[in-house]
N, C-alpha and C positions, 0 to 999 in steps of 0.2 A: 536216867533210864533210857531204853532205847528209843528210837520212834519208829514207828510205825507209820506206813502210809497205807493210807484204805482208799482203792479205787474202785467206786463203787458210783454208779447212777442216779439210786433213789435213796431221795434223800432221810424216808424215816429206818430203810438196813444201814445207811452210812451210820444216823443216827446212834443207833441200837449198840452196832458195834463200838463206838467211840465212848461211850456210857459206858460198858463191860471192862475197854480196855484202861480207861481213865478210874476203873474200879481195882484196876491190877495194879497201877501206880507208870502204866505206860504215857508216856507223851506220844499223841499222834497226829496224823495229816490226812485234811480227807481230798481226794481227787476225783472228783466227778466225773472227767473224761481222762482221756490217755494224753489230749495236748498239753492236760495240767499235772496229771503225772512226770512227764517228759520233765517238767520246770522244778518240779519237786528234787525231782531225782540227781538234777542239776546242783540245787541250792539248797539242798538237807540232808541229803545221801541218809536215806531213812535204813533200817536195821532188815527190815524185815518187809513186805509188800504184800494187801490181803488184795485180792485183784480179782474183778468181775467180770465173766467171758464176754458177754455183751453188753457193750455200751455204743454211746449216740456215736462214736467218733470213730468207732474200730474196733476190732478182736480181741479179746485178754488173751486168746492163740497165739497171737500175729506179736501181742508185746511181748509176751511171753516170750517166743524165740528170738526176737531184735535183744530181747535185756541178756540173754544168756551169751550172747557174741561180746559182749563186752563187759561183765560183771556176775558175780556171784552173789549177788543178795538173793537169801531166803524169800522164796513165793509160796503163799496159800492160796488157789485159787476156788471161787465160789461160785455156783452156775444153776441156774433151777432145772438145768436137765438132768436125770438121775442114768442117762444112758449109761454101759460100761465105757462103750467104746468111746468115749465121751472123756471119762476117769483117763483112760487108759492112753488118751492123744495127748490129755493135759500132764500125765508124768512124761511124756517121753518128749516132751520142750522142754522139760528141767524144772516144772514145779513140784516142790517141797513135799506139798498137801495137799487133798485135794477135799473141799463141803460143799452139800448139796443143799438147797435151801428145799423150806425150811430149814433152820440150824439155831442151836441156840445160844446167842453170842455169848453167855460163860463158856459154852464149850469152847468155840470160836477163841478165848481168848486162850484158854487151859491149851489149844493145840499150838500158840503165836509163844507162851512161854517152852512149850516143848522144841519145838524147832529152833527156837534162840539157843536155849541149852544144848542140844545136841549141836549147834556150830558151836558155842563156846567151851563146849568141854574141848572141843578139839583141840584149843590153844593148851588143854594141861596135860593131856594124855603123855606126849613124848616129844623130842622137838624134832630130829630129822631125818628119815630113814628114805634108802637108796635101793631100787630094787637092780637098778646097773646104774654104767658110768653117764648112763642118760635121762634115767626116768629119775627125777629128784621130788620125793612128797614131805612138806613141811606143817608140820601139824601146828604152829605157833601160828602159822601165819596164814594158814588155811590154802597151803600154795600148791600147786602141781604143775611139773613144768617136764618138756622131756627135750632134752638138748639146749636149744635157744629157744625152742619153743614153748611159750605158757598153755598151760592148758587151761582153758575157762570153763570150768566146772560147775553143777550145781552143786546144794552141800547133799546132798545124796551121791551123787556122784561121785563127787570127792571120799567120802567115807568108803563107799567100795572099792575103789580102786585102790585110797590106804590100806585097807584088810587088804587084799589079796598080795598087796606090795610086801608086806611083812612078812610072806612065806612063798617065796614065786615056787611056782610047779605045785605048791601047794592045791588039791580041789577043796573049795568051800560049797557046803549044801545051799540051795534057796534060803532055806531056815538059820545057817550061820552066818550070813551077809544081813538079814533080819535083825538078829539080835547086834552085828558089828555098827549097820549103818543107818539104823532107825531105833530112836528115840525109846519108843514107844512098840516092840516087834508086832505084839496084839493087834494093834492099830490097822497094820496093813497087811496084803496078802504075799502069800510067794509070788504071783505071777507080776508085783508090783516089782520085783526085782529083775524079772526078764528085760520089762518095758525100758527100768534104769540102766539095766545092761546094756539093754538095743542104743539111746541113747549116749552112754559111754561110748561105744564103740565107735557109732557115728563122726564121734570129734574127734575121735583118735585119729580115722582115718581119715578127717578133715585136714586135723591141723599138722599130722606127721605121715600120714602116709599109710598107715600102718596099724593093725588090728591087734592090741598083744592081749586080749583075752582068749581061752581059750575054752570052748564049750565040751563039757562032759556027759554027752547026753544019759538021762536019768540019777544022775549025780550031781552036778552043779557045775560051775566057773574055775577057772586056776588064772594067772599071770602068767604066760610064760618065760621059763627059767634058762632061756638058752641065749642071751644076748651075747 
């Protein structure tokens, strides 16, 4: 099974949760601070990462953006502020998921198998489609890259830009990216797809230069089809 690493402070929610997931038949790791994290992440390359905003060492923010420069692991992050704008900083670093505590770690765990599955279906769906002679998305292998450049995606991320890859010029609504790139569409809101948008974008024109979505206002997102 996969592991899981739980970065979490205190030690009876670390608890809690490791009960729930060791009830799902998950192997996990628990990481108190983010320095033990760091060591984890080294020496177990865990599956998925449940990550708590505030701890003794540092920001679940701040890891949060350092892990996405270098890896795609699945993030659920967990936080007792219930603010939006809160939600809404924690999708747009590239996590996955987002609970607010209270929470109750069956759910906790029911959302850790959601997010596995949606990165794992990806490896069946189809294997490689090309939106040009540059932008390459590999569904086997959770890849996206556009020339020599990788793209380090989340897997939100990733799933959106797969859909839109599939039909460039194509416009997708809020609600058909929903259903393309989460799990679970119920779960989350349209404006949770903005946030992933904003963030796509961001790395695009980090790591190439260049913005290839294209905004439809009152309609939705396209790719565009003119490379």
């Amino acid at each position: 099974m996969p592991k899981i690493l739980i970065v979490e402070d205190e030690p009876s929610i670390a608890d809690n949760i490791r009960i729930a997931l060791d009830l799902e038949g998950f192997e996990n790791l628990w990481a108190p601070t983010l320095a033990q994290a760091h060591e984890f992440l080294v020496d177990e390359a865990p599956a998925l990462i449940i990550l708590d905003i505030g701890l003794p060492d540092g920001s679940g923010f701040d890891f949060c953006r350092e892990l996405r420069t270098t890896q795609n692991i699945p993030v659920i992050m967990l936080t007792a502020r219930s603010d939006e704008i809160d939600r809404i900083v924690g999708l747009e670093l590239g996590a996955d998921d987002y609970v607010t505590k209270p929470f109750s770690p069956r759910e906790l765990a029911a959302r850790v198998k959601s997010v596995l599955r949606r990165t794992q279906n990806s490896f069946e769906v189809k294997t490689e489609c090309s939106h040009s002679s540059k932008l390459h998305i590999n569904s086997q292998t959770f890849a996206a890259s556009y020339g020599d450049f990788k793209l380090k995606l989340s897997a939100h991320e990733f799933h959106l830009i797969e859909a839109l890859a599939e039909h460039p010029g194509r416009i997708f609504s809020r609600q058909q990216l929903l259903e393309r790139a989460w799990q679970d569409p119920n779960s989350a809101m349209e404006r949770t797809v903005d946030a992933h948008v904003k963030s796509l974008r961001a790395k695009l024109k980090k790591t190439i230069g260049k913005d290839l979505i294209v905004t439809h206002r009152g309609f939705g997102y396209s790719l565009e089809d003119n490379e």
